[in-house]
C-alpha positions, 0 to 999 in steps of 0.5 A: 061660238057662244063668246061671239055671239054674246060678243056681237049682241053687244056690240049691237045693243050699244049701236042701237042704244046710241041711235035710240039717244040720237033719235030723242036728243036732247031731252034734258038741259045740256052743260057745257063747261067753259074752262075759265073764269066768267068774263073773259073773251071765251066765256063771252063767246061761249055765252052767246054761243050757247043761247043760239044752240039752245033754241035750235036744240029746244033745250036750255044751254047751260055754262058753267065756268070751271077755271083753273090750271089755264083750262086744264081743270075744266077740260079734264072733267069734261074728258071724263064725263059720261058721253052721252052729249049733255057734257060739253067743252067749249075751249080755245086754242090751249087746248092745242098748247097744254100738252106741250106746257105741261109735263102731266096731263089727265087727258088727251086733248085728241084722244079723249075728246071728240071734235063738235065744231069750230066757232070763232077765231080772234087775235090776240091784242096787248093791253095796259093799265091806264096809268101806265106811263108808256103810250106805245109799244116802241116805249114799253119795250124800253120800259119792259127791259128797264123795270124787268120784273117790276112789271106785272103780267096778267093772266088767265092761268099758267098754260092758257092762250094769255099766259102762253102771249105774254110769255112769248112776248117776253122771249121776243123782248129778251127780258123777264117780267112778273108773271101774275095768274088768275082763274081767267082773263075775266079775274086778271082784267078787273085787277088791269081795271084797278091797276093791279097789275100792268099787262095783259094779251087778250082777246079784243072780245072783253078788252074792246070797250075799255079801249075805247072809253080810254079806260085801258091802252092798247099797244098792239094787235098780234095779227097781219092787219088792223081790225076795223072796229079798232082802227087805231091799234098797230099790229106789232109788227107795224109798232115794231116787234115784226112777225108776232102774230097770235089768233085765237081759235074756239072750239066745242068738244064732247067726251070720247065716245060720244054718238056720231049722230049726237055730235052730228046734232050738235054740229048742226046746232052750233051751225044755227048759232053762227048764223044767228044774225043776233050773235052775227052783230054782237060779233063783229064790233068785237073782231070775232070771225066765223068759220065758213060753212065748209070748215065747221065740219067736226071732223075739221076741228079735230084736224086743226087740234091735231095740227095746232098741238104740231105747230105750237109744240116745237115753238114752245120747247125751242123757247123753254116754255113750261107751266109747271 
């Protein structure tokens, strides 16, 4: 009798701890790690993400980049920090891929995170170095199979979204290409800039400006239709690889455990910030795209991980895809 009595007691002070920390939160500065370099396309939207809650939260937002091991690193950290709500993950879609590209994770990516909500889907689009000889996908295919690993593939590290594009634009083509990573797409960018390397599939978040000052060559875009701020990109599948198709999604996590009404605060937050007319117009020239209101329900973004790891692991495995 004793053992459940103390037992109980327990179990309430902790439900009264979390309620007290959900009454007075947020009292301090809260982190939240974006698990790539600085630049790429999430942490631009991440970035201004971050700015909008922390005026809904009276507290600052602080990124903090930690990239490496495609997002894995940083994921890892925020899995085992305290879950108090002062630790936050802001990732993409390869959250959903990295257990099926790596062997051996520290985390579980729906085990040992708790969903906050949606933030923004973009696709993927496939970009070159100006001096690329290629003007057009049906000429860089042909260019693709004839230099085969003469070709240098950027990307944000081994199991993120731009490594996991290039990989299966490579399967789709039946050819091999120099796979180059870097801590994100941010890095892997700058060296396409240089010509270091010759491709990179990104977001049209942080490659859109380049394409149109003609900077970088834009082949193809992985979605059903056009975007209107680059009205002259094909979709692969009117340039003519059909049926390739790559949107990116974004998400904020919090550790395991993390208080219900925490998540709830930080769900509401995260809704202020999507309805930010200033993030709302440095949104759309980049051909990012928020969840309606019905979708930005925590408990839907843990759906969609949970989805997304079903649908991209088969699709990996099938296509021989690993990042170690």
């Amino acid at each position: 009798m004793q053992c459940i009595r103390s037992t109980i007691a327990g179990v309430t002070l902790s439900l009264v701890s979390g309620l007290v920390l959900a009454q007075s939160y947020p009292t301090k500065p809260i982190q939240v790690i974006i698990p790539y370099a600085p630049g790429g396309s999430t942490d631009v939207i991440g970035r201004a993400l971050g700015e909008a809650m922390s005026r809904n939260l009276k507290q600052p937002v602080v990124v903090e980049n930690a990239g490496g091991a495609g997002g894995t690193i940083g994921t890892a950290r925020v899995a085992n920090a305290t879950p108090d709500g002062y630790t936050l993950l802001f990732h993409n879609m390869g959250i959903a891929t990295a257990p099926a590209l790596y062997k051996k994770l520290s985390f579980d990516s729906t085990k040992d995170l708790e969903p906050v909500a949606q933030a923004a889907d973009v696709p993927m689009i496939l970009v070159g170095a100006k001096g690329l000889a290629p003007s057009n996908l049906k000429d860089l295919i042909a260019y693709v199979k004839q230099k085969q690993v003469g070709v240098r593939f950027g990307h944000a590290g081994n199991g993120s979204t731009s490594h996991l594009c290039a990989m299966l634009i490579a399967k789709a083509l039946g050819t091999e290409v120099t796979m180059v990573p870097y801590r994100g797409t941010g890095p892997a960018l700058q060296d396409l800039l240089g010509g270091q390397v010759d491709l990179l599939c990104d977001q049209p978040v942080a490659t859109g400006t380049y394409i149109k000052s003609g900077m970088l060559k834009p082949y193809a875009l992985a979605a059903q239709s056009r975007l209107d701020t680059l009205p002259d990109v094909p979709t692969f599948s009117e340039a003519g690889l059909p049926n390739f198709e790559l949107q990116v999604w974004h998400g904020l996590y919090a550790p395991k455990g993390t208080p219900p009404a925490v998540i709830a605060r930080l769900n509401q937050a995260m809704r202020f910030a999507l309805n930010d007319p200033a993030v709302l117009q440095r949104f759309g020239p980049l051909g990012v795209t928020v969840p309606a209101s019905p979708k930005l329900d925590a408990p839907i973004l843990g759906a969609r991980t949970k989805a997304e790891i079903e649908r991209w692991t088969p699709v990996i495995k099938a296509a021989g895809i690993y990042a170690q």
